[in-house]
C-alpha positions as CSV (number, residue, x, y, z in Angstrom):
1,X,137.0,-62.5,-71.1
2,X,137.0,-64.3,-67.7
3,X,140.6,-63.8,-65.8
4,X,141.4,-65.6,-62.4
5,X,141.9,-62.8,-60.1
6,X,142.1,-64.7,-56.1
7,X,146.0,-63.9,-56.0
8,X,144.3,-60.1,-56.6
9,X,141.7,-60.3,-53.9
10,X,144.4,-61.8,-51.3
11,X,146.7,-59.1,-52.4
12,X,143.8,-56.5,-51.4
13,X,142.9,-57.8,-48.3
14,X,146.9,-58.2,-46.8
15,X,147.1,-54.6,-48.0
16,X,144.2,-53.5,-46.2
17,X,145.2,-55.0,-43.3
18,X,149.4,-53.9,-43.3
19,X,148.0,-50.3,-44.5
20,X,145.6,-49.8,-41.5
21,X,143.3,-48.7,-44.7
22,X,140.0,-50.0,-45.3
23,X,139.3,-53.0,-48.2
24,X,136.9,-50.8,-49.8
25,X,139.1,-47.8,-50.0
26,X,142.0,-50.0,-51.0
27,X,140.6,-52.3,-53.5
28,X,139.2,-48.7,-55.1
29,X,142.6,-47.0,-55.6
30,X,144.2,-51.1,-56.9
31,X,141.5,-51.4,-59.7
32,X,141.8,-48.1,-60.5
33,X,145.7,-48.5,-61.0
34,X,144.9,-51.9,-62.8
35,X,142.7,-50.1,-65.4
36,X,145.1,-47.7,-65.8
37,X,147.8,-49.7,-66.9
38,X,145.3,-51.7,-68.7
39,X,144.7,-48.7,-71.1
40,X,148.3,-47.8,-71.4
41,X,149.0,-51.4,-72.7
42,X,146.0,-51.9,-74.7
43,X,147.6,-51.9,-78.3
44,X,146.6,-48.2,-80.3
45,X,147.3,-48.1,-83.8
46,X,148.8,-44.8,-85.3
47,X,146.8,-42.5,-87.9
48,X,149.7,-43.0,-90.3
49,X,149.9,-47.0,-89.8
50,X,146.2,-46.6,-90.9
51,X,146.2,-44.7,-93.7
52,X,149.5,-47.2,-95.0
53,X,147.4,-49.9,-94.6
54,X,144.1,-48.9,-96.7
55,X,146.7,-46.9,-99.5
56,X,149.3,-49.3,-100.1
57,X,148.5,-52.6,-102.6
58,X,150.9,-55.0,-100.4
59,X,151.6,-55.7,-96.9
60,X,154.6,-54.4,-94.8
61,X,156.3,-57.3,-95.4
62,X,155.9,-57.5,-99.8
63,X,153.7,-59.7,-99.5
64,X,150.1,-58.8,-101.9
65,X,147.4,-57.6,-99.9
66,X,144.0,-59.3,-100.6
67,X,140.3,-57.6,-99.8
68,X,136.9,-58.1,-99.7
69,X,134.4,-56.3,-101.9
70,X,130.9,-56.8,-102.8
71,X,131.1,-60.5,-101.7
72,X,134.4,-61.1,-103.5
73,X,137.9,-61.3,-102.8
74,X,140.0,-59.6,-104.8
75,X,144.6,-59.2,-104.8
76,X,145.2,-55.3,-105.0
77,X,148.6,-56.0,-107.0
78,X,146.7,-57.1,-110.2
79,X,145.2,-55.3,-112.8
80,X,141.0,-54.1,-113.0
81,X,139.4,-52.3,-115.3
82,X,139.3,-48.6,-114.0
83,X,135.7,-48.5,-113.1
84,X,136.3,-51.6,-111.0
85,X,139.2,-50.1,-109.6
86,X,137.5,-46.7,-108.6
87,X,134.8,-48.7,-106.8
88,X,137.6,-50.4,-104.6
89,X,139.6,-47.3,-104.2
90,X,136.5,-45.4,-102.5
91,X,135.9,-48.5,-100.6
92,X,139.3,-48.4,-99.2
93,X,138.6,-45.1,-98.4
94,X,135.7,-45.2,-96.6
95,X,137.5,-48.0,-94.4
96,X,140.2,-46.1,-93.9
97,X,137.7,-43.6,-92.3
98,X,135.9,-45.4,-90.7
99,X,139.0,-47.0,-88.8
100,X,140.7,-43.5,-88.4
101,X,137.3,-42.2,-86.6
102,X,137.4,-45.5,-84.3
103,X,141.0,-44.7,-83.5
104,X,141.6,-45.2,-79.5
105,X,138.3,-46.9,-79.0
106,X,139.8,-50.0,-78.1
107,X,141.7,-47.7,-75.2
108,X,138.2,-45.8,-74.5
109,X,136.4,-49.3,-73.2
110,X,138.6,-49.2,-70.0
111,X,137.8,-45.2,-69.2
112,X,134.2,-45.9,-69.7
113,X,134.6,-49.1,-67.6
114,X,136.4,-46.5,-64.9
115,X,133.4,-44.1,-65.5
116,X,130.6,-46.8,-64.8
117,X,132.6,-47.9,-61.3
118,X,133.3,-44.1,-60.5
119,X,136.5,-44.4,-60.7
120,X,137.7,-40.6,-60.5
121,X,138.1,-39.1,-63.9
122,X,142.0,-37.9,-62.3
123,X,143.1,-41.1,-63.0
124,X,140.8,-41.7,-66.7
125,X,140.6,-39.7,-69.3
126,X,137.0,-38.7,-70.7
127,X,135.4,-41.2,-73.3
128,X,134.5,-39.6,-76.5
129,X,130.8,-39.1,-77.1
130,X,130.9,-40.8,-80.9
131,X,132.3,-43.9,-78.8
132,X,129.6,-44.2,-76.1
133,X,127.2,-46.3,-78.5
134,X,130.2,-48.6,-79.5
135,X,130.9,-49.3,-76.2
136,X,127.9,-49.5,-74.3
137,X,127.1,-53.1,-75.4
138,X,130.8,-54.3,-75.2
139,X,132.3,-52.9,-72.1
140,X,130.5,-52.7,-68.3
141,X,131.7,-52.4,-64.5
142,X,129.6,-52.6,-61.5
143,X,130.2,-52.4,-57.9
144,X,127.9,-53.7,-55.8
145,X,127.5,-55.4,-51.9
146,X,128.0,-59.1,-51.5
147,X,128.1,-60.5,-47.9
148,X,128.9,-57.0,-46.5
149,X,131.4,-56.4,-49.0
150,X,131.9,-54.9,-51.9
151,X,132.4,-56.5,-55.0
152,X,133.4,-55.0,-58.5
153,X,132.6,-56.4,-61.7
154,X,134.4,-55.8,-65.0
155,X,133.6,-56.6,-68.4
156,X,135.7,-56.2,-71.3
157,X,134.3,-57.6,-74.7
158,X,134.8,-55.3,-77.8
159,X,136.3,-57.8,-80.2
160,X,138.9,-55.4,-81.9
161,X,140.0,-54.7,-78.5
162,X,140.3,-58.5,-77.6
163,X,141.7,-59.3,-81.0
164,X,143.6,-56.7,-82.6
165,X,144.9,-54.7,-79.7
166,X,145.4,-57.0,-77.2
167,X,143.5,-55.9,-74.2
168,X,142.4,-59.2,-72.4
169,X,146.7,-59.7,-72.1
170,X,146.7,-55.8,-70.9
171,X,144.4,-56.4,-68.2
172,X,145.5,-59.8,-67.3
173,X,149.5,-58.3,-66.8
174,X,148.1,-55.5,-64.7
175,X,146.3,-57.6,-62.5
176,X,149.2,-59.7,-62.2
177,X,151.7,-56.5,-61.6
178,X,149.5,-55.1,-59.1
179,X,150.3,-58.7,-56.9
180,X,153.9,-58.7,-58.1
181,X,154.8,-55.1,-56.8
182,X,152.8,-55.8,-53.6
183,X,155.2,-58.8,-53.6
184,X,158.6,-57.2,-54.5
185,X,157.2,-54.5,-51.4
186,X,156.7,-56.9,-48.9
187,X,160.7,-58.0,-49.3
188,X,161.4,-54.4,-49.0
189,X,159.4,-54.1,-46.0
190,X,157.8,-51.4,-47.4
191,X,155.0,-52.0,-44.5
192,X,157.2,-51.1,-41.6
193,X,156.9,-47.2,-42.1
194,X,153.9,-45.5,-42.7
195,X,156.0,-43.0,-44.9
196,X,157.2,-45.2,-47.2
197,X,153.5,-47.2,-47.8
198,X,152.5,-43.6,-48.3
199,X,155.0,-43.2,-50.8
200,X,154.2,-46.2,-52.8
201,X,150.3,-46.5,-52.5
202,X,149.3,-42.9,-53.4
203,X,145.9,-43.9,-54.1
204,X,144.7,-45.6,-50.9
205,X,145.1,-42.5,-48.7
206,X,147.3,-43.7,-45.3
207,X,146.1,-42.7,-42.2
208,X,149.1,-40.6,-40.6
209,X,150.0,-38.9,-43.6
């Protein structure tokens, strides 16, 4: 997913320079906050929504469910032969596993993301190991030095994160409340008082405090 974040960098470099803190150690503590709040939002279904959806023969709404098995679809509301049946019903079960064990992977992308851009693990929790070979080829963040500066790359692209759990919109709306709460501070003149910048950017360390 490619998101436009220049309202972001300008937001870092006014902070920087009404903070009296370095970009570096600023834009740090922002992306940290932004993946952060990207987690939080990014959509995590429960066990129990899980194990309704691979048990249950129609949709939360009435309507019959329909599946895929062996290359065809079937309507779990009719009627099959109980061999037939017991073939589907292990297959549901097995998918219902296999969904239960991925549970919070779609959150996971953004610690690992965290990990790879050593983020501190104070503001990430730790990735499960049975996720690491999901995510390796999905998810990335680099920090590197462009023009003296430094630059950090994310990349979010697990599709059941994209897709189902909405985590391109998560990241996007954090990027985008980072720049609004640096806005709605500016008003408050949250800059005139070393104290209160303290008090409302934690993370990027205020010299004076």
């Amino acid at each position: 997913m490619t998101i436009d974040t220049s309202n972001f960098n300008r937001m870092i470099r006014e902070l920087s320079r009404l903070s009296g803190v370095d970009v570096k150690k600023v834009l740090e503590a922002e992306v940290a906050g932004v993946l952060v709040q990207s987690r939080k939002k990014t959509i995590q279904a429960s066990a129990k929504a899980i194990r309704v959806y691979y048990t249950s023969e129609t949709t939360a709404s009435g309507r019959r469910r329909f599946i895929t098995f062996n290359s065809k679809i079937y309507c779990l509301t009719n009627h099959f032969g109980d061999n037939l049946w017991n073939q589907i019903v292990a297959f549901r079960r097995g998918q219902m596993k296999t969904a239960l064990e991925r549970r919070g992977l779609s959150r996971a992308g953004w610690s690992r993301i965290g990990r790879m851009i050593d983020i501190p693990n104070s503001y990430l929790p730790e990735t499960k190991k049975s996720f690491e070979k999901n995510l390796s080829n999905f998810v990335s963040g680099t920090r590197s030095l462009m023009g003296g500066k430094m630059v950090i790359s994310i990349n979010y692209g697990l599709r059941a994160g994209i897709q189902g759990a909405g985590a391109d919109r998560a990241f996007e709306n954090a990027i985008n409340g980072r720049v609004k709460f640096f806005a709605m501070n500016l008003r408050k003149d949250v800059f005139k008082k070393v104290s209160t910048i303290a008090k409302k950017y934690p993370g990027i360390q205020v010299r004076g405090i």
